[in-house]
C-alpha positions in Angstrom: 0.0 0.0 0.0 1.4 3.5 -0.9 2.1 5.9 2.2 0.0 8.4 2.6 0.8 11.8 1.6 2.4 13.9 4.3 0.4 17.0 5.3 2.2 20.5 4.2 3.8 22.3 7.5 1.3 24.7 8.8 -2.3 24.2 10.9 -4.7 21.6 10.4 -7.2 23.5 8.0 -11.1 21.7 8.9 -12.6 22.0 5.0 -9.1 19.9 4.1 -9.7 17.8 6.5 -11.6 14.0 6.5 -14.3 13.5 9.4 -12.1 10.6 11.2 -9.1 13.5 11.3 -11.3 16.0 13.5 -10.4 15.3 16.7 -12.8 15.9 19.2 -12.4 18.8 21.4 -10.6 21.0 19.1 -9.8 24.9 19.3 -10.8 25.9 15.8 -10.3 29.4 14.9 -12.8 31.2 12.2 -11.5 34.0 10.4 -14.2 36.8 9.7 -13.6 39.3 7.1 -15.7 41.0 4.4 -15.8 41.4 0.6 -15.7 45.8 0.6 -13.9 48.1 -1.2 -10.1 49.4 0.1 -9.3 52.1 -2.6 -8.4 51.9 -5.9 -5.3 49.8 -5.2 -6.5 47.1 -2.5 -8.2 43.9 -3.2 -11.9 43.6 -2.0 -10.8 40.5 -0.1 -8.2 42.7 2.1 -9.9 42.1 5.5 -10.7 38.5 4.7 -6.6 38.1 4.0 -5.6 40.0 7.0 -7.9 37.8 9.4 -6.8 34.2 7.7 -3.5 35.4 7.9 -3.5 36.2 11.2 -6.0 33.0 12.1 -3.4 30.9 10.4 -0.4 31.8 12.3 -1.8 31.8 15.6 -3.7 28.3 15.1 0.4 27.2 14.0 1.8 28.9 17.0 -1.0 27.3 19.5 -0.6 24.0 18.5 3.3 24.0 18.9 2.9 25.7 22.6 -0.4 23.4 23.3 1.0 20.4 23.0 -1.8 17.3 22.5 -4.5 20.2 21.9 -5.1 19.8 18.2 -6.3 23.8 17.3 -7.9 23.9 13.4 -8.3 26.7 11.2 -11.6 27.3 10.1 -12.7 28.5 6.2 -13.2 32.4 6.4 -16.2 34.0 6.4 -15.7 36.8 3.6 -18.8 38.4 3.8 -19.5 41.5 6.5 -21.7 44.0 7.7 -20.2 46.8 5.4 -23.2 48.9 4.3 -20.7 52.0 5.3 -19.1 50.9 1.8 -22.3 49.8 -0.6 -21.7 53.1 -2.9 -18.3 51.2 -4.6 -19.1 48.4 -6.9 -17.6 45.1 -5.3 -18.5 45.4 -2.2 -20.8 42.5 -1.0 -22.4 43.1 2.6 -25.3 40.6 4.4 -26.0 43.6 7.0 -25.5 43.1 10.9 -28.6 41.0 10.9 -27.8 38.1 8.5 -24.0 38.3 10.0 -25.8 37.5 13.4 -27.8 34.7 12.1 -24.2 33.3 10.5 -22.4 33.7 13.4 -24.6 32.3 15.6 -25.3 29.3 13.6 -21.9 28.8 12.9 -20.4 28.6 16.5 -23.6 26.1 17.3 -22.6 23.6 14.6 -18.7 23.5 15.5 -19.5 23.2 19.4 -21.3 19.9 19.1 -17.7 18.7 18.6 -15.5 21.8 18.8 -13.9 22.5 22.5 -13.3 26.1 21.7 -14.1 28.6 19.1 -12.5 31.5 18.3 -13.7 34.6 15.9 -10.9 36.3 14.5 -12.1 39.6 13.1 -10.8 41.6 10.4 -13.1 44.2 9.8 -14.8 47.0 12.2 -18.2 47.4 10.8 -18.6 43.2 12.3 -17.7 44.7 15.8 -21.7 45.1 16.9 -22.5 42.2 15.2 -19.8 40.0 16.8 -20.2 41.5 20.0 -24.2 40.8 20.3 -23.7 37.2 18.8 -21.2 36.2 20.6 -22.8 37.5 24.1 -25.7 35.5 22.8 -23.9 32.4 22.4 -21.9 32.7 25.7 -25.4 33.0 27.4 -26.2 29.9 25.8 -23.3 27.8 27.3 -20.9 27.9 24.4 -17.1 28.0 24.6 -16.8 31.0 22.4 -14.8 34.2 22.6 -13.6 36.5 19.8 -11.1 38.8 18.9 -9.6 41.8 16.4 -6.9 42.1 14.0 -5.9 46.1 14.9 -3.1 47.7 14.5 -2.8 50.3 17.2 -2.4 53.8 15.7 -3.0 53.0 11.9 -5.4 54.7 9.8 -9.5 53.7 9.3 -9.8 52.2 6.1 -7.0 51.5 3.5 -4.0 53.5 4.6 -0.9 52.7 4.9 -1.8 50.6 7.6 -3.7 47.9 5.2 -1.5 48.8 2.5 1.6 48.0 4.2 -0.3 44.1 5.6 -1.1 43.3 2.0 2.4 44.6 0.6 3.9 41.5 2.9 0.7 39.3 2.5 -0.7 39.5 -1.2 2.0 41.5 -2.8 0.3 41.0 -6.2 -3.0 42.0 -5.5 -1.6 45.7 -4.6 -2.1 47.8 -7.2 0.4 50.5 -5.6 0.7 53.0 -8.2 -3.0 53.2 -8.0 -2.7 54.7 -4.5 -3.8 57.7 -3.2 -4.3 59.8 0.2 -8.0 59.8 1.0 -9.5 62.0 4.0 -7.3 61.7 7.1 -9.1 64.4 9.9 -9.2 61.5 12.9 -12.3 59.1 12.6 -14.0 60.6 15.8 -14.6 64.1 13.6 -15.9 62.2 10.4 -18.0 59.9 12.2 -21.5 61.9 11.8 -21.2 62.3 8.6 -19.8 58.3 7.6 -23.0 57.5 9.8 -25.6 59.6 7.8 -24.1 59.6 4.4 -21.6 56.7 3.8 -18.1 56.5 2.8 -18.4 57.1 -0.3 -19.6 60.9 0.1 -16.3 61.6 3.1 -14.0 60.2 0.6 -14.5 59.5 -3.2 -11.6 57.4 -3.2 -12.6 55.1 -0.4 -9.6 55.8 1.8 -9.7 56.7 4.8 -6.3 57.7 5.7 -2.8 57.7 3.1 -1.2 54.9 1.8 2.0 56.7 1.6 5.2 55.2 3.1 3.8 51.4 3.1 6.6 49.0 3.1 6.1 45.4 3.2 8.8 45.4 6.4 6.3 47.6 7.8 3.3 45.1 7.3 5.2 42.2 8.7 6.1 44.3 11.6 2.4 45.0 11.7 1.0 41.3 11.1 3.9 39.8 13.4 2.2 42.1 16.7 -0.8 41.1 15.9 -0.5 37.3 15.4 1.5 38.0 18.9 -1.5 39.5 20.9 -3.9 37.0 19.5 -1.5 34.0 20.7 -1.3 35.5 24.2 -5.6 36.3 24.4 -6.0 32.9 23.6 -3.9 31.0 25.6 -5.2 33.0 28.6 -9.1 32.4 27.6 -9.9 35.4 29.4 -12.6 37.9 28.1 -15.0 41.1 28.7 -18.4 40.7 29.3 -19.2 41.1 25.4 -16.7 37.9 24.8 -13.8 40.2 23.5 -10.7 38.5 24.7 -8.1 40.3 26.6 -4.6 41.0 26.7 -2.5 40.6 29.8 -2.7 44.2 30.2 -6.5 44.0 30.6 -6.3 41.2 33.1 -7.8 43.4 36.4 -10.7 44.3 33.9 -14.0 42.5 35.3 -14.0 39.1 33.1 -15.1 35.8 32.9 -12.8 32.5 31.8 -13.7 31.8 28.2 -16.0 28.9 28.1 -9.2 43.0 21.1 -10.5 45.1 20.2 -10.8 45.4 15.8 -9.5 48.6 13.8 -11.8 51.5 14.4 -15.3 50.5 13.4 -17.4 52.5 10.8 -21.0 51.8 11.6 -22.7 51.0 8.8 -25.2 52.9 7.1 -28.5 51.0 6.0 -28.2 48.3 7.8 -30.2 47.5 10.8 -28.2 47.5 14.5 -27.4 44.6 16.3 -30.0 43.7 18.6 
């Protein structure tokens, strides 16, 4: 009998996976992205690329530390609550709502075999969304917690933050001399109007900040912190009230063992609040 193919070096990925190779009581982690615009030079799948990257290299990095806890990587769930962006063709948003309905559902189906699940979100219109479901679900008795891809002190929404990830992540699929600056008065002062009227109508371009100065040493910088923080939330299984897990900085904030905050959210606009 030939021996079986050895698996590529990395996590155990669950849709490349046969039913006997699940093992029971897993930590699976489930990127959660969206399909929106990021400028005329980044892909629509940005936030979906940033999460699974991130997702990927802290399921690797668990299951070295937790040794004989198996931890799978999850497909990504590309679509979002990004009705802030609906003006740009491409963009593809269910609304908080259906996200909620996903969500919930999803986290359900894994936990009749799952130990521990694990949301790692890349975009910040899902914040409400991930923050009611996942209270919901943690009510319900499920092992769930969840937690953000930010980078502390980059832009909103295609900057050089973004542009800098996907220069070290999708190098490609950056159109870079395609870039341009896009509105960058702080998020708190466009806020009002991004509620009321959109993205579109603060900044034609979609960007919310500048894409100048992105260097792909700056994005691995950038994705190497966060992959970082999201091993350490983790492994500690502590989280807020909403689910949110915490850093060890956070530790004397009130929170309950698991049974980071996102980049800046921009509520979305048409789409009905989590509730």
């Amino acid at each position: 009998m030939p021996a079986r193919p050895r698996r590529p070096r990395g996590p155990r990925e669950l849709e490349r996976s046969t039913w006997p190779e699940v093992p029971a009581g897993a930590w699976v982690l489930v990127p959660v992205g969206s399909t929106e615009q990021h400028g005329p030079h980044l892909p629509l799948n940005t936030d979906s690329v940033i999460a699974e990257s991130v997702a990927r290299l802290a399921a690797e990095r668990l299951t070295a530390q937790c040794a004989g806890r198996p931890v799978l990587l999850a497909p990504t769930i590309a679509y979002g609550a990004s009705g802030e962006h609906a003006d740009f063709p491409g963009t593809v948003s269910i609304g908080h709502d259906a996200l909620r309905v996903l969500l919930v559902e999803t986290v359900r189906s894994l936990s009749l075999w799952a130990g521990r699940v694990v949301l790692v979100n890349g975009h910040g219109g899902n914040v409400p969304t991930l923050d009611a479901a996942v209270g919901r679900l943690r009510d319900e008795g499920h092992d769930v917690a969840w937690l953000g891809c930010g980078t502390p002190g980059g832009d909103a929404h295609a900057g050089r933050a973004e542009t800098s990830l996907m220069l070290h992540l999708a190098p490609a699929d950056v159109r870079l001399p395609d870039a341009v600056a896009g509105e960058t008065r702080p998020l708190a002062s466009l806020m009002p109007e991004l509620i009321a009227r959109g993205v579109r109508a603060v900044s034609p371009s979609g960007v919310l900040g500048d894409p100048a100065g992105a260097t792909a040493e700056e994005g691995r910088a950038a994705l190497e912190a966060m992959v970082s923080a999201a091993v350490r939330r983790i492994a500690a299984g502590r989280t807020d009230h909403r689910g949110r897990l915490l850093g060890p900085a956070a530790a004397s904030a009130p929170a309950r063992p698991t049974a980071g905050p996102a980049a800046p959210s921009v509520v979305a606009r048409g789409e009905g609040a989590a509730r």
